[in-house]
Every structure is written in structure tokens, then in C-alpha cells.
N, C-alpha and C positions, 0 to 999 in steps of 0.2 A: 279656601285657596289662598287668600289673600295673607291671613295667619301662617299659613305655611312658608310665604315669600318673606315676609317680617322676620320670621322664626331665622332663617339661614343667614340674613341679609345680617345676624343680630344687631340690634336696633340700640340696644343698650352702649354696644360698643361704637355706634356710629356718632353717640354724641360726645367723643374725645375730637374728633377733625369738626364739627362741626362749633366748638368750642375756640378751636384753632380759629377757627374765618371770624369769631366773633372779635376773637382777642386782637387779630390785625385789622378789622372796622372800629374796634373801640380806640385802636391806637391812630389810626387814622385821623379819628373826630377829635382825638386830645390833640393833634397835630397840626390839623387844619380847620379845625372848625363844620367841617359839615364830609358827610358821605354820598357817594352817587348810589342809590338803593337798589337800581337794574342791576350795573355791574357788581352791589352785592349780594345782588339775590341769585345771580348768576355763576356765580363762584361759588356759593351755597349749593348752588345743585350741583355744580361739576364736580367738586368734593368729595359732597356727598354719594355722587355714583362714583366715582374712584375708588372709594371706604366700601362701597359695596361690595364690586369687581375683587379687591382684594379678602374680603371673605368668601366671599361665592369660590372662589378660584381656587384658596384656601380649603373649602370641606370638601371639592375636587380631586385635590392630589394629595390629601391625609387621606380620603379612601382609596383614592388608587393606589395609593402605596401600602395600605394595609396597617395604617397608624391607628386607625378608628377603630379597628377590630379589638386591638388590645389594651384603647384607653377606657377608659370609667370616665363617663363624663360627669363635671359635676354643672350646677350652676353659670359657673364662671368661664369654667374651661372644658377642653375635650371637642372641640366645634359646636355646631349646632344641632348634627344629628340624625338630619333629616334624609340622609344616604343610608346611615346605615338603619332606621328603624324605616327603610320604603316609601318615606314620605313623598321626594322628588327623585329623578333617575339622574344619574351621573353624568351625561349627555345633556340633558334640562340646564341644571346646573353649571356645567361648563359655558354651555352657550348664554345664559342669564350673565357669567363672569364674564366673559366678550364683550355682551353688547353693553352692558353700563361700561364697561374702560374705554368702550368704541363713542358712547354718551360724553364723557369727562373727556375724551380727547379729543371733539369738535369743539366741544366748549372753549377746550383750552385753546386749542387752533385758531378760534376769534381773537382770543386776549392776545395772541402771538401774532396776528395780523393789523390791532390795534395799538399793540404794547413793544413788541420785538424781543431781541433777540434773550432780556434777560428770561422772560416767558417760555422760551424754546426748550432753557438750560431747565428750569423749574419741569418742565412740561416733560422730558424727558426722561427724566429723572423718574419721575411718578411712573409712565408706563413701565418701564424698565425693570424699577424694583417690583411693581406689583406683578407681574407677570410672572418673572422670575423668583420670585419671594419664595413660596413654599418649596420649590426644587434646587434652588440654587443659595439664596441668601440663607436661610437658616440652615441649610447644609456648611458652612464654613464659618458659623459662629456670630452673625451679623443682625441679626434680627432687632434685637435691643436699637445696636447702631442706625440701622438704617430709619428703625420711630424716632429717635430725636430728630436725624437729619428730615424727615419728614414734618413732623411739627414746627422746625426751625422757616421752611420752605413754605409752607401752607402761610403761615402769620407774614414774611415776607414777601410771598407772594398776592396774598391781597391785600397791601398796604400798596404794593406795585400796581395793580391793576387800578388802583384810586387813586396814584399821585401821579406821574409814575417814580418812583424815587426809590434807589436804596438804601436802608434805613438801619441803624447801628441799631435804634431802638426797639423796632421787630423782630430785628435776626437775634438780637438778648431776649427779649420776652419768647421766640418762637420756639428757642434753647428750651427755656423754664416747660412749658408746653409739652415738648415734645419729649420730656426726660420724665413730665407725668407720665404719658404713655406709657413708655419703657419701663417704668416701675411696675405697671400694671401685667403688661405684658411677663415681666419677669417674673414675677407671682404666681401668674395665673399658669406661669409651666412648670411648678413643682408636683401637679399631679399626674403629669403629663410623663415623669422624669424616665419611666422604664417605655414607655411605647415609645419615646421618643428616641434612646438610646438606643433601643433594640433596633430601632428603622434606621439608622444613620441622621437623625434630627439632630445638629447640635445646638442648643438652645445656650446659654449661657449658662443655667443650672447642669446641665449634664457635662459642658466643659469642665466645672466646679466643684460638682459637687453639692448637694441639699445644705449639708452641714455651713461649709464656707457660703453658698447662697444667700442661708440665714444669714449671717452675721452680715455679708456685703449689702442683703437689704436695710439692715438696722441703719446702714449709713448713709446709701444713695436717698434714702427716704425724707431724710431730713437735708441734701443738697439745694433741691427745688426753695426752699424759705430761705436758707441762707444765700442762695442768687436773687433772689427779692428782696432781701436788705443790702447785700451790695448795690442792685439796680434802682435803688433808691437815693443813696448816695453818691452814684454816677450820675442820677438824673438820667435815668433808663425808664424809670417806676415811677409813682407820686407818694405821698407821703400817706395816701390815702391805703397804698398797696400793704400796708400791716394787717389791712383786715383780713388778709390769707393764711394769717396765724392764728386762727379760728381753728383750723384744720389740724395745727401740727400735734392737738392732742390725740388725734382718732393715728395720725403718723408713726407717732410715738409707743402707742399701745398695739397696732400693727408690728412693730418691729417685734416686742417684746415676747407677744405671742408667736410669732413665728417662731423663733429661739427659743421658745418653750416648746412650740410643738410643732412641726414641722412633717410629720407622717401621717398623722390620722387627718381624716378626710374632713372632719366635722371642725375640728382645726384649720387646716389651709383655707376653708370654703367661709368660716368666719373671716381670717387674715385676708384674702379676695375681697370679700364685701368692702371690706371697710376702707379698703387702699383704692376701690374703686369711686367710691365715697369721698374719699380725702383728694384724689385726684379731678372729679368734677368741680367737687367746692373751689377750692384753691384754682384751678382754671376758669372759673364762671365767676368768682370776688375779684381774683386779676383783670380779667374785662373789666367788670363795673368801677371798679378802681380809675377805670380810665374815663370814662363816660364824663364818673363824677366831677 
């Protein structure tokens, strides 16, 4: 049973936000010298059930709308599954999305009772888009959009919740962050490109096109380092933050294969892997970057 909640909840993609809380704790302690560990452990979980809430609610309204039926799901993409092969009922699941958003918005409700009003705007924002996300945000091409401004939020919001202060240097790192995501996200919907188009999904690739997709990956891919070396020359970053260019060759060789091969399955599901890969490294050496 438990496997099965893991399974929907995917667990893989939950540690992009969970990387987020780490990256605005690491920038905290480069900043102040020490963290309050309750109120990070606390923000940890309210996160985390947030990340949930929005996939639960996610493989919800892909099967109700009938997007499940006609994707292939691969590894990476396609949801998680477990509606359309009986695992859990559509009902189950709906309400498992409620009550973790209903979890992360008490939580958040404390920090807005101890933190105010910038927590409300944060706080917001989160229910808002998650709720709305699969019916209305990537209906109108926003999806990409709205994981940066997520990641940007998440990193500036627990820097908030431990200073409380707004921070030039979290809202730049929570950019870098959350434009990993959206790279991953962007990927991960090119097998997606006919069930999505046929339901009214517009994903950024179906606005685009595969072909141009390819190539605009070849270059958002390599954005996230080059904001790393600016933010190290701003004094956003340390000098330490180069170790994120560990990553830019698994980047690089992503983009290449994509533009190579962009259709077959055994193709995108390698290009996925790897951009998923490049996207935790480079967000988990950013943290320790700071620690250091």
C-alpha cells in the first residue's frame, strides 16, 4: 500500500522542491551563521506536502480529462499511473491532493502568523497555482512559468521564515532553481506532445513545436551555469559555486541528443534521465557551495 502512495506521490520528482528548502537553509547559514532547524524541518514538510498535493491532483485531472488514456507513459513522464492501471480510485486520489494542500497550508498559516504578510503573498500563491495548475495554468501555456516563479518563492521563502528578510541573494539563486525544474518539466512533455495537444494541454512544446523545442532546449539548458557565473561576480554565489559545472557536460550532451533524436522513445527517456541528473547535481553542489 505504501508503495503504491510513493508510486503517485512520485518521490523522484519531489526532491526538485526539496532541494529548493535546502538551497535557501544553505543560504541562510552563508548569511547568518547558524539555522533554526524546527522552523527548517518545518518548511520541509510543508513543501514537501505542497509537491505532493500538486501531483496527486495532477494524475486527478489528466485522467479525468482523458490525457492518460492516450499518453505512453514512459519512466519519466506520462504521470504515475496508478488511475489508469486500478491501482488507487480517482476519488482516493483527489482527496490524498486536498488533504496534503490542506497539510502545507496550516503549516504555512503558522509562518504567516509568525512571519506576516510577505508569507501570505508566498502562501498564496502556492495554493492557487497548485490547485489550479492542471486545469487552468497549463491550459494557457504557463506551466514552465509558473516552476521558476515557484522555485524562486520556495528559496526566498525559507530564507524568510529564518531571518525574516528579503534577500536579493535567494530570489537570484531561487531563479537558478527553479528554471532547473522547468527545464525538466520541459523535457519531460515531449512524449506527452500528441495526448496533450489533442486534450487542449498547452505545454510549451505543443505551443512550439518538438522541432523548435529541441533547439530552445540546446539553450535554456545551459542558462542556469551562466547565471552562476554572473551570481558569482555579483556576489550572489561563492567562488566555490563553479563546482556546478561538473554537470554542464551531462547538459551539453542532453541538448545534443535531443536534436538528434527527438521521436523515439528510447531517445527522449535517455535525454530525461540525464537532464534530470544534471538538474539535482547542479541544485545539490549549489547548496553545498554555500554551506562551504
Amino acid at each position: 500500500m505504501l508503495t503504491n502512495w510513493l508510486r503517485a506521490i512520485r518521490v523522484r520528482f519531489l526532491l526538485s522542491s526539496i532541494i529548493s528548502v535546502v538551497v535557501g537553509l544553505a543560504i541562510t547559514y552563508w548569511k547568518i551563521g547558524h539555522i533554526d532547524f524546527i522552523y527548517g524541518a518545518l518548511t520541509l514538510l510543508g513543501i514537501a506536502c505542497l509537491h505532493a498535493s500538486i501531483d496527486l491532483l495532477n494524475d486527478y485531472w489528466d485522467f479525468a480529462r482523458g490525457i492518460d488514456k492516450d499518453t505512453k507513459r514512459t519512466k519519466f513522464s506520462g504521470g504515475s499511473g496508478v488511475l489508469p492501471d486500478k491501482i488507487l480510485t480517482p476519488r482516493v486520489v483527489y482527496i490524498a491532493g486536498i488533504v496534503f494542500l490542506c497539510i502545507g497550508a496550516i503549516i504555512g498559516i503558522y509562518f504567516v502568523m509568525i512571519r506576516g504578510i510577505i508569507i501570505v503573498v508566498i502562501l498564496t500563491f502556492a495554493i492557487v497555482s497548485i490547485y489550479f495548475y492542471s486545469t487552468k495554468v497549463v491550459n494557457v501555456g504557463l506551466g514552465e512559468v509558473v516552476v521558476i516563479i515557484k522555485g524562486m518563492l520556495i528559496v526566498q521563502g525559507t530564507y524568510y521564515v529564518q531571518t525574516p528578510e528579503i534577500s536579493y541573494t535567494a530570489l537570484y539563486n531561487g531563479l537558478i532553481v527553479g528554471l532547473l525544474s522547468a527545464i525538466v518539466l520541459f523535457v519531460n512533455s515531449f512524449p506527452d506532445f500528441e495526448a496533450d495537444k489533442q486534450h487542449g494541454r498547452r505545454t510549451l512544446v505543443v505551443m512550439i513545436g518538438k522541432q523548435k523545442g529541441a533547439k530552445l532546449f540546446s539553450i535554456i539548458i545551459l542558462v542556469p551555469y551562466v547565471m552562476i557565473a554572473i551570481g558569482i561576480v555579483a556576489g550572489y554565489a561563492t567562488i566555490y559555486s563553479l563546482a556546478c559545472l561538473i554537470s554542464l557536460p551531462i547538459a551539453v550532451k542532453g541538448g545534443i541528443n535531443l536534436n538528434r533524436d527527438f521521436t523515439s522513445e528510447s531517445g527522449l527517456v535517455s535525454v530525461m534521465s540525464s537532464t534530470i541528473w544534471c538538474s539535482r547535481l547542479t541544485g545539490g553542489l549549489l547548496a553545498l557551495t554555500f554551506i562551504i
